[in-house]
BABAMAR-687235 format. One record per residue (C-alpha): residue number from 0; x, y, z. Coordinates in nm, 3 decimals, padded with zeros to 5 digits. Layout:
BABAMAR-687235
[site NUM; [X; Y; Z]]
...
***
This chain:
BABAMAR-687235
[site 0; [12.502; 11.411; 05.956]]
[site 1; [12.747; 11.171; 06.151]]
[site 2; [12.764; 11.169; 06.506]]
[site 3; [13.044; 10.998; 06.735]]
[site 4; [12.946; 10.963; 07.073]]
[site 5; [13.254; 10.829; 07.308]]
[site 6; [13.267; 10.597; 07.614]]
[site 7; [12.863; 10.480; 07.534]]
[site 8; [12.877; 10.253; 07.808]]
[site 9; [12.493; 10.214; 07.889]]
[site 10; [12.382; 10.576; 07.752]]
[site 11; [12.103; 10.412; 07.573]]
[site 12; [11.841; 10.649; 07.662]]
[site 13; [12.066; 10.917; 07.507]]
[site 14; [12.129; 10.767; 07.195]]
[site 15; [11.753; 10.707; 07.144]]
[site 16; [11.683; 11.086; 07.219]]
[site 17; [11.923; 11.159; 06.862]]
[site 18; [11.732; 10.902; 06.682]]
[site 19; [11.407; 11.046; 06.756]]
[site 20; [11.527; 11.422; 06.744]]
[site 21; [11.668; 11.283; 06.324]]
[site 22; [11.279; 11.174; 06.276]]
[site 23; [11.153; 11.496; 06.425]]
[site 24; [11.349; 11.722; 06.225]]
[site 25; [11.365; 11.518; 05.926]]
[site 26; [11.767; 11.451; 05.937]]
[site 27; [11.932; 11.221; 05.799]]
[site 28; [12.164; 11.074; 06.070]]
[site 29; [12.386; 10.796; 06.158]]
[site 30; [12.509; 10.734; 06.481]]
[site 31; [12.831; 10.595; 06.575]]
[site 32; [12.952; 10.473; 06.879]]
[site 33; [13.279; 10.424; 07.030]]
[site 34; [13.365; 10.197; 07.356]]
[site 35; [13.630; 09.969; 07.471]]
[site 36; [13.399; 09.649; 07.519]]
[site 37; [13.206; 09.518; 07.229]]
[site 38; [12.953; 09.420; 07.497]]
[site 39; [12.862; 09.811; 07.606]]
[site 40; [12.466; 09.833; 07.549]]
[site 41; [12.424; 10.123; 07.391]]
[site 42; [12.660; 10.056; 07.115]]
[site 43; [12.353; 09.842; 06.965]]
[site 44; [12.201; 10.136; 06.951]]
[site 45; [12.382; 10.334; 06.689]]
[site 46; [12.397; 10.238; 06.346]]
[site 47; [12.828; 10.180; 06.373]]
[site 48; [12.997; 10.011; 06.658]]
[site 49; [13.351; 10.113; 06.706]]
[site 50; [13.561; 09.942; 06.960]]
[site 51; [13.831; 10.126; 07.072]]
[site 52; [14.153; 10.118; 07.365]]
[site 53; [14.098; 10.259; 07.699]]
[site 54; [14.129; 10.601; 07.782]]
[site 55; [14.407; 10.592; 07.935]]
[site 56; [14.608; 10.383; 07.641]]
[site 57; [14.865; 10.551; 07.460]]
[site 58; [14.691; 10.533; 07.153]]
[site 59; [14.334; 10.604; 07.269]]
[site 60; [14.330; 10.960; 07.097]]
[site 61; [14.499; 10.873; 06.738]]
[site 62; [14.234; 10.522; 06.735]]
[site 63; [13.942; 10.816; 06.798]]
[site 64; [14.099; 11.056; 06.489]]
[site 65; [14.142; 10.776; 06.248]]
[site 66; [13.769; 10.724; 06.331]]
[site 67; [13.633; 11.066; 06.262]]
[site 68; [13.853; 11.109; 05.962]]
[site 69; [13.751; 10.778; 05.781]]
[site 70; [13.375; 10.798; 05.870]]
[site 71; [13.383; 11.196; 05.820]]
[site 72; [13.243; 11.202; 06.171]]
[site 73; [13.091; 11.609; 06.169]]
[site 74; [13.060; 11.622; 06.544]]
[site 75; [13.221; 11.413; 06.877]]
[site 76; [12.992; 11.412; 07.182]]
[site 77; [13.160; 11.263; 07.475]]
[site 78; [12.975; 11.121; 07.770]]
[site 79; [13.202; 11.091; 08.075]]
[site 80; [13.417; 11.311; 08.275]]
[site 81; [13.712; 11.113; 08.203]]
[site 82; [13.819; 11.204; 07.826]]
[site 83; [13.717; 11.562; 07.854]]
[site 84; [14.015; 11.740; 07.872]]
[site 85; [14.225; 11.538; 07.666]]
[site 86; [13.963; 11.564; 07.373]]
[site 87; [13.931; 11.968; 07.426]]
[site 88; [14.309; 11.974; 07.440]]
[site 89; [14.340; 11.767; 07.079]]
[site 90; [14.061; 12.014; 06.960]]
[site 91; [14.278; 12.105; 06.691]]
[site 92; [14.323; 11.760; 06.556]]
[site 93; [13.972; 11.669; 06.514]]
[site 94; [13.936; 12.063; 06.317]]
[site 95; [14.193; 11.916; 06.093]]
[site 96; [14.012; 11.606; 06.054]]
[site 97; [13.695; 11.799; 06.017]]
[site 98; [13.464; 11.691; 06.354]]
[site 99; [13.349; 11.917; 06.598]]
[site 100; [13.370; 11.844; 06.954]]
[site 101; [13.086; 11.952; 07.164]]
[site 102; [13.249; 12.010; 07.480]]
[site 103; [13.390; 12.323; 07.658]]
[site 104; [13.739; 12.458; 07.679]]
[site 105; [13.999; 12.263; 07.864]]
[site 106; [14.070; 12.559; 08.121]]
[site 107; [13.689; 12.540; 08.223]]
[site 108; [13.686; 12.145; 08.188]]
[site 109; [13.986; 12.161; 08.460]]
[site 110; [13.810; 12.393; 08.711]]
[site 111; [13.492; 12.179; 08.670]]
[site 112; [13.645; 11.840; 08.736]]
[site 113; [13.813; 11.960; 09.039]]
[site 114; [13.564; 12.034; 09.325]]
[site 115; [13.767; 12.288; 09.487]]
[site 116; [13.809; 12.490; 09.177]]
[site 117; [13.429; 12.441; 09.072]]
[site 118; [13.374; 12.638; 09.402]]
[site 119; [13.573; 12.957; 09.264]]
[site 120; [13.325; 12.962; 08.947]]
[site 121; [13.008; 12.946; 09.140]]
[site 122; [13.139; 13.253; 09.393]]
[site 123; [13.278; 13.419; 09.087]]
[site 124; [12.903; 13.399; 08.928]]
[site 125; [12.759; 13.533; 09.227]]
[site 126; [12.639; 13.180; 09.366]]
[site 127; [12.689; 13.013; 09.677]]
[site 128; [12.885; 12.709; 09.756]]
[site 129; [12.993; 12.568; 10.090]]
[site 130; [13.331; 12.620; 10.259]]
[site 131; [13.576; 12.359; 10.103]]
[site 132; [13.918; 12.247; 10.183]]
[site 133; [14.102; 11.973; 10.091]]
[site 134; [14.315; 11.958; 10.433]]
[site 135; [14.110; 11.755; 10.679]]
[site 136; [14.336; 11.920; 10.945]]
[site 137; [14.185; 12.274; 10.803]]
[site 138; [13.862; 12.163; 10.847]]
[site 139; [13.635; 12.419; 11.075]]
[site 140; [13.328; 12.430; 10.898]]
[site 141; [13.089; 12.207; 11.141]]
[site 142; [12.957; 11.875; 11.163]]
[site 143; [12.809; 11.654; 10.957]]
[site 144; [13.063; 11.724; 10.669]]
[site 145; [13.075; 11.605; 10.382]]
[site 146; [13.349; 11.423; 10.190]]
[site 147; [13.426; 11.300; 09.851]]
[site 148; [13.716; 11.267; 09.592]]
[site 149; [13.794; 11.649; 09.459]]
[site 150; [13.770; 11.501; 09.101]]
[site 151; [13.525; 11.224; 09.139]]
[site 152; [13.179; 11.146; 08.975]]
[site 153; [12.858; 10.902; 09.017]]
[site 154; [12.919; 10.946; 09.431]]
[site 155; [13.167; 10.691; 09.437]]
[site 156; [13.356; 10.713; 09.771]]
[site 157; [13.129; 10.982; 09.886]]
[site 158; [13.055; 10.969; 10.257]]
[site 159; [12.907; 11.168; 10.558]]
[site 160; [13.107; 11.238; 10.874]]
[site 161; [12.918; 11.263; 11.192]]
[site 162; [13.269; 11.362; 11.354]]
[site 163; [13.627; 11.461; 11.383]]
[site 164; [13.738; 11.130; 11.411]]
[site 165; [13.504; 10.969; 11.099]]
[site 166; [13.625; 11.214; 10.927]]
[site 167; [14.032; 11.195; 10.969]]
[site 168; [13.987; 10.796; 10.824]]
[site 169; [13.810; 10.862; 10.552]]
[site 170; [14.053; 11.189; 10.459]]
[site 171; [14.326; 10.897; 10.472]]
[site 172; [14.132; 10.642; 10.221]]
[site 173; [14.048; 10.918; 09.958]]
[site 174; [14.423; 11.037; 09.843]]
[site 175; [14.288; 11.385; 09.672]]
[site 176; [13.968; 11.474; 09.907]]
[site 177; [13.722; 11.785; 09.900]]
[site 178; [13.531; 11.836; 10.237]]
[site 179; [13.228; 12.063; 10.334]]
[site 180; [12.954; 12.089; 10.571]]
[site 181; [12.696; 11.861; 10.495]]
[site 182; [12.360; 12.068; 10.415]]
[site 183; [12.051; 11.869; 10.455]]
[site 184; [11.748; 11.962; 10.234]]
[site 185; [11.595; 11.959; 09.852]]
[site 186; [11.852; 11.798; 09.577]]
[site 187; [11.854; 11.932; 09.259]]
[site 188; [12.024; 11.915; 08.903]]
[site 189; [12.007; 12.161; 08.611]]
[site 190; [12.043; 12.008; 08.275]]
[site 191; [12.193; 12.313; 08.096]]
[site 192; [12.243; 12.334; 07.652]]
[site 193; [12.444; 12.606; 07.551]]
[site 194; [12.531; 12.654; 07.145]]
[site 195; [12.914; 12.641; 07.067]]
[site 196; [12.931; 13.030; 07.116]]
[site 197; [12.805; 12.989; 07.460]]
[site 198; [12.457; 13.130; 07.477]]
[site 199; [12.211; 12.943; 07.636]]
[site 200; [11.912; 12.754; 07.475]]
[site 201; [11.757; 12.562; 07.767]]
[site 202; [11.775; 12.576; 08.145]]
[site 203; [11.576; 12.270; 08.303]]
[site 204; [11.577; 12.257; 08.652]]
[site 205; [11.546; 11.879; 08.819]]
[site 206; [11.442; 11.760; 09.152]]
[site 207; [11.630; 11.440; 09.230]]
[site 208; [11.383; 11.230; 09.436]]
[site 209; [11.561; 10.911; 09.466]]
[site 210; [11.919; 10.802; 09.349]]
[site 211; [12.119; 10.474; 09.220]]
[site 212; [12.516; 10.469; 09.211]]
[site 213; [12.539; 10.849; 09.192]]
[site 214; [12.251; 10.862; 08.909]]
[site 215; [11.893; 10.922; 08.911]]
[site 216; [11.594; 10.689; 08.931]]
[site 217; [11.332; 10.945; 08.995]]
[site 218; [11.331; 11.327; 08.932]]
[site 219; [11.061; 11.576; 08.860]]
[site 220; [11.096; 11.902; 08.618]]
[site 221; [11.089; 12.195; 08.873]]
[site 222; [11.136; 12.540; 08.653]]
[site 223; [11.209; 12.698; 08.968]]
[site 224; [11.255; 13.113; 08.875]]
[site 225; [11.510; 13.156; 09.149]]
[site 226; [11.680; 12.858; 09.046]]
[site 227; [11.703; 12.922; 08.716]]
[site 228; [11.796; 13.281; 08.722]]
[site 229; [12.092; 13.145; 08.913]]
[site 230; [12.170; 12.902; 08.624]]
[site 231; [12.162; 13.226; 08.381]]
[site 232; [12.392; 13.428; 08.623]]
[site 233; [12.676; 13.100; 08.569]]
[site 234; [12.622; 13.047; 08.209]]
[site 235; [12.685; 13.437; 08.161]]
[site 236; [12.985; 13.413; 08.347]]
[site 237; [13.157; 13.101; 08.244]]
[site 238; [13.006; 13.066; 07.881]]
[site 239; [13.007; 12.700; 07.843]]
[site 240; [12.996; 12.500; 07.531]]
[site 241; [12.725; 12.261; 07.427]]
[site 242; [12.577; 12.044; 07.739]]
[site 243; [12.631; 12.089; 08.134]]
[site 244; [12.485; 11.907; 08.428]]
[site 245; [12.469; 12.150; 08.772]]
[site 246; [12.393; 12.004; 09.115]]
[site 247; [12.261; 12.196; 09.391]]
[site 248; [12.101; 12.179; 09.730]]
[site 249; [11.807; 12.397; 09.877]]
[site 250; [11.853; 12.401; 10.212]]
[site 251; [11.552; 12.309; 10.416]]
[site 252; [11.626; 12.587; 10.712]]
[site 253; [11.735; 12.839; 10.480]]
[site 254; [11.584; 12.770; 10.117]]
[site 255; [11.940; 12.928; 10.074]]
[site 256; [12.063; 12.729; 09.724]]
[site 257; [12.349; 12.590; 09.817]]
[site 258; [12.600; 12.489; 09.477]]
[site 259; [12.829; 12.203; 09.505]]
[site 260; [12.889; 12.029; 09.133]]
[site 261; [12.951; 12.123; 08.806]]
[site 262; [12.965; 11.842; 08.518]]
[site 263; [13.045; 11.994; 08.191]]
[site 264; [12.851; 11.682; 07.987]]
[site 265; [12.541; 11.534; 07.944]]
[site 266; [12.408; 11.425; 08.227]]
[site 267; [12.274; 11.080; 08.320]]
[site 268; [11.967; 11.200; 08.391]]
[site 269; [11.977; 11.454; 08.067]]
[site 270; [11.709; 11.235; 07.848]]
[site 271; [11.409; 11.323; 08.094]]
[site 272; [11.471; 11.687; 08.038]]
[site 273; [11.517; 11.622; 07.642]]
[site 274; [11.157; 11.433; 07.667]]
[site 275; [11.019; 11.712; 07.873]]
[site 276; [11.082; 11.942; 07.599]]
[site 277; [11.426; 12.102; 07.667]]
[site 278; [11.514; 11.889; 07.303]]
[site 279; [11.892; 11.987; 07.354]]
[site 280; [11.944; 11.683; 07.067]]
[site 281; [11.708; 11.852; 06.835]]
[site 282; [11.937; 12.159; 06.914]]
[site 283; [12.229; 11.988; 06.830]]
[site 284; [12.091; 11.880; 06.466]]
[site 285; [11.977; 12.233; 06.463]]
[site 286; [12.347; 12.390; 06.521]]
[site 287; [12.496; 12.157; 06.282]]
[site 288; [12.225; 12.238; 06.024]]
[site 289; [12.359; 12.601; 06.031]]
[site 290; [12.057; 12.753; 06.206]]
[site 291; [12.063; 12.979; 06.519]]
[site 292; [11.924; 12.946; 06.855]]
[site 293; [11.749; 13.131; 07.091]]
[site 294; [11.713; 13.080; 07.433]]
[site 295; [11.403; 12.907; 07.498]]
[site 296; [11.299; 12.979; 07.848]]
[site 297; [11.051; 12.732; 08.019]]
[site 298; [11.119; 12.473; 07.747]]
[site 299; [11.067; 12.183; 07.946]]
[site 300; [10.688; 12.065; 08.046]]
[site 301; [10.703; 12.149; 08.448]]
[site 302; [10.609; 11.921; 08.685]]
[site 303; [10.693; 11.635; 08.463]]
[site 304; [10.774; 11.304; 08.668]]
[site 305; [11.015; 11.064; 08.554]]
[site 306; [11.051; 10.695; 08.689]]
[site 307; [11.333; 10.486; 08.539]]
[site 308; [11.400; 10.118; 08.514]]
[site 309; [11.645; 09.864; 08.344]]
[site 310; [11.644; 09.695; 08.026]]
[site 311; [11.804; 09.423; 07.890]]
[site 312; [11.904; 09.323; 07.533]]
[site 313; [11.993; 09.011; 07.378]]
[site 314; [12.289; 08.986; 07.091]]
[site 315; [12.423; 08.696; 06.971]]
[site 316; [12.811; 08.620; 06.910]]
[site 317; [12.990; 08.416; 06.604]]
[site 318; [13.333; 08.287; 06.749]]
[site 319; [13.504; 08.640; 06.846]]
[site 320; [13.254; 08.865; 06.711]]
[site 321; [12.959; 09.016; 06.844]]
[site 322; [12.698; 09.017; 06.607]]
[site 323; [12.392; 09.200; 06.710]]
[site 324; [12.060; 09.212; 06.889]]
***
């Protein structure tokens, strides 16, 4: 099996989690990675190192499709929210190049990346999610709000209001905003693995105890019932495709679960839940194996606490080339 994970960046952890899921389940894998600097970590990770333009370069998608078809790549797992519809719209390409793309449709990608469509699906599923408007001047919903970019990620340019004023300056230094009333109490995240029919295989409900640049440092498995029957009301209705990161908020007054983000990728934080038991990379082997999944409920080991910390690596260059570690 040949794997192409996109945009590795520092996904280390993840890459690891498909090396030991291969030794688990006895697979023969090899892991390639794609990035555009030769310096990303977790590219010394994977057993081929592709470097490749930006996202945003004109030839970005036809570099990626010369890729899978000369390395017969069998599946392309991207990792950020940036490529995602652009891959799921050029899902047709990779078929004729024979890869798979674990990702969703690009209708559902769209109404997940923007904040103020992401609160339709949870409604639509029954959920609740905060008031939201992206019109400051709209804005009735209370103070402290809440603002942040309507298509942003890893809480950059994320801030609190305490007031009317606070809040018209930062509407005018985020140009596309989403604001809601800021609900104080319990952070969570689901990790959420879905085959590529849509049918769940695990729900793993997170506690975020303490955060760095939008991702977590320390979380603790929680397989919450309420929560997670929430998380099988949403996968019903939206039927998403391979992995999906939720965020919620139990409010402390209320315990009233309060839904506010929808990623429709691994998570940062998704290789806790993997260790915990939730193997969603096992899975993946699994589905490309030909076998079929259940849904296995209370997968994960609850009450499983996860500290993380940094690494660092060491690789040594030759003139232009970056050798290794």
């Amino acid at each position: 099996m040949k794997i192409l994970f996109t945009c590795v960046g520092r996904r280390v952890e993840l890459i690891q989690c498909f090396v030991n899921a291969a030794k688990k389940g006895n697979y023969e894998l090899e892991i390639h990675g794609a990035d555009c600097s030769d310096t990303a970590p977790a590219l010394f990770f994977c057993n081929k190192r592709h470097l490749v333009p930006r996202i945003d370069a004109d030839n970005y998608l036809a570099v990626l499709l010369a890729i899978c078809k000369e390395e017969a790549i069998d599946l392309l797992i991207p990792t950020i929210d940036t490529d995602l519809v652009l891959l799921s719209t050029n899902r047709a390409a990779f078929d004729e190049v024979g890869t798979r793309l674990l990702l969703c449709d690009a209708g559902l990608i769209r109404q997940c990346r923007n904040k103020l469509l992401s609160v339709d699906l949870f409604r639509n599923a029954g959920l609740n999610a905060p008031e939201s408007t992206g019109d400051v001047t709209s804005y009735r919903a209370g103070f402290p709000a809440f603002i942040k970019p309507v298509d942003g990620s890893s809480s950059i340019d994320a801030y609190r209001a305490d007031n009317s004023e606070k809040l018209r300056l930062l509407a005018e230094e985020i140009p596309h905003y989403i604001i809601q009333p800021y609900i104080s109490g319990d952070e969570y995240t689901i990790d959420i693995f879905c085959d590529f029919s849509g049918n769940p295989v695990y729900i793993t409900p997170r506690k975020r105890l303490a955060m760095r640049s939008g991702e977590v440092i320390k979380t603790e498995i929680d397989m919450d019932e309420t929560i997670i029957g929430e998380a099988e009301k949403l996968v019903a209705a939206i039927r998403p495709c391979g992995a999906m990161t939720i965020q919620l908020i139990r409010e402390k007054a209320t315990q009233t679960d309060w839904f506010i983000e929808i990623n429709p990728r691994f998570g940062g934080g998704a290789p806790l839940t993997i260790d915990a038991g939730a193997d969603s990379a096992l899975a993946i082997l699994q589905l490309l194996d030909g076998q079929k999944l259940s849904y296995q409920k209370n997968a994960a080991e609850d009450g499983a606490l996860y500290l993380r910390f940094d690494q660092s690596i060491k690789i040594h260059r030759k003139e232009d080339e970056v050798i290794g570690c």
